[in-house]
N, C-alpha and C positions, 0 to 999 in steps of 0.2 A: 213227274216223268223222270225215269230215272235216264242220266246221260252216261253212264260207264262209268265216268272220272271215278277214282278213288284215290283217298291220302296218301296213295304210295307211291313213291319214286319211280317206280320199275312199269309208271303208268303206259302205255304202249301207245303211239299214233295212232291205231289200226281202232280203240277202244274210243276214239274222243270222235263226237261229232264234227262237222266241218268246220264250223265258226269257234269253236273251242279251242283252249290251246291247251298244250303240256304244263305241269307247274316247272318254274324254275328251278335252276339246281339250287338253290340257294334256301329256296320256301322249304322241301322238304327233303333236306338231305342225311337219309338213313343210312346211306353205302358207309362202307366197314371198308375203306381205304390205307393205302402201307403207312399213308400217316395217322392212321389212328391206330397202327398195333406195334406193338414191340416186336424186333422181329430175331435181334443179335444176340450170343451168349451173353458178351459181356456187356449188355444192358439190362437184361434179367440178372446176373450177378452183381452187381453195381445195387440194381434196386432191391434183393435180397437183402445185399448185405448193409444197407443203408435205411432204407425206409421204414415209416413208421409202419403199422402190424395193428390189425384191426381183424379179431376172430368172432366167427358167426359157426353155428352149429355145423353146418357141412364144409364151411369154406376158409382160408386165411387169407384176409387182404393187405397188400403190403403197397402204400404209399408213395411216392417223393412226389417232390415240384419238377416238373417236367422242364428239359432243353428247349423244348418247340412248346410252341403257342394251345396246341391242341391237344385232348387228351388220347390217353394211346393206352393200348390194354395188351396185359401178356396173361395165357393162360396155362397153367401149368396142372396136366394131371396125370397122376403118376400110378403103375399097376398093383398097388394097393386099392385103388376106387374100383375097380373090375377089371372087367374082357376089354380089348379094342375095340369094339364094338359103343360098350357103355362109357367109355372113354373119351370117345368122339362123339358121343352122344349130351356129354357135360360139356363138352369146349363149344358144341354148336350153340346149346343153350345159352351158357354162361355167352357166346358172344354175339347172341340177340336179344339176353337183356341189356347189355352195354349200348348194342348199335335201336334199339327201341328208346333206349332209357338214357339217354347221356346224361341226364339234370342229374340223376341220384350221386355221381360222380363228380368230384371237384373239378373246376376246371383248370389247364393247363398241367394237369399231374401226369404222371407214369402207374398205373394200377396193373399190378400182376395179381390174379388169384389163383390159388392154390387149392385145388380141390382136396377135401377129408375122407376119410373111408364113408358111404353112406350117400355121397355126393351123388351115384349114378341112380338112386331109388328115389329121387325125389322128382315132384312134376315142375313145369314152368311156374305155377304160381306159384308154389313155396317156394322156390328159386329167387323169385321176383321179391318176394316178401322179405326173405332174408338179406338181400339187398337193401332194401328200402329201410328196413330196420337198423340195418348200418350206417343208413347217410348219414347221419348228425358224427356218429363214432367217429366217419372218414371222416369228415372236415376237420373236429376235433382234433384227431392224432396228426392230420397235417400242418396244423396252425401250430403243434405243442412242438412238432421234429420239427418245425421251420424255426422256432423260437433256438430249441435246445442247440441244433445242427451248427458247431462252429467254424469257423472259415475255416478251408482244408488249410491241414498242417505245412510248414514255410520246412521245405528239404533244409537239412543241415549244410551251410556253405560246403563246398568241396577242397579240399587246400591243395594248391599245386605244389607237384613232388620237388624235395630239395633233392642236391646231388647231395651225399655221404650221409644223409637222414635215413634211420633204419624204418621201415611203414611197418605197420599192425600187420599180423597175419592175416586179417578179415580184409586188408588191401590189398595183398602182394599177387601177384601172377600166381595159376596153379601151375603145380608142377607134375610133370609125367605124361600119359597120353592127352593129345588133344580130346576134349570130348566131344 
């Protein structure tokens, strides 16, 4: 007999028989919530500029160990892959394989993918494959940048100004209009 229920989140009261219940949120939780996406510039540039880099035929994936506990994904596709259209057509994808698939994905990282030219002609499963094919890569390159990644650099103390002491030109006030 079938009861309605199905594995998905978005299972509706209206589908579950009387004595049945909802799954909790916790059993299967697919939603694609603010804490699992990157949402700021500069946290996509930050992980640009820092993260380990993991390339797959259509896509670039770019690494770090994540701030927060959870993993969180930023997608980036830019008008080399196509129209708007096919554009938003690789960001939906790309992030239903992420919210379907979190296992393929380290956990607690930051993951931005970068879509290639070719990215909007491909289907879900070769998407999916291409992913899959990269897990071991990602883990790899995160284990290698977490190894190599040295403590951020210590600022050079500051010295407080003497009087009659002439400073560098790369300290001094500028001169002329305010900018």
């Amino acid at each position: 007999m079938n009861s309605g229920l199905t594995d998905h989140p978005a299972t509706e009261a209206a589908d579950c028989l009387p004595n049945e219940r909802l799954p909790d949120k916790g059993e299967f939780d697919f939603r694609l919530t603010r804490t699992n996406r990157i949402r700021r510039r500069y946290e996509y540039r930050r992980i640009q500029a820092g993260g380990a880099r993991v390339h797959t035929r259509n896509f670039l994936i770019l690494i770090e160990h994540g701030r927060e506990s959870a993993r969180r994904l930023g997608v980036t596709v830019t008008k080399k892959v196509g129209s708007a259209v096919g554009r938003n057509h690789v960001k939906r994808r790309v992030k239903e394989v992420f919210r379907q698939h979190r296992s393929l994905f380290p956990g607690s990282a930051d993951v931005v993918v970068i879509a290639k030219r070719g990215a909007a002609e491909i289907d879900y499963a070769e998407m999916l494959g291409q992913f899959t094919r990269a897990r071991h890569a990602m883990k790899k390159a995160l284990g290698r940048h977490a190894t190599v990644q040295s403590s951020p650099a210590q600022p050079s103390p500051v010295e407080p100004e003497q009087p009659g002491v002439s400073q560098p030109a790369s300290k001094r006030p500028a001169r002329g209009r305010p900018a």
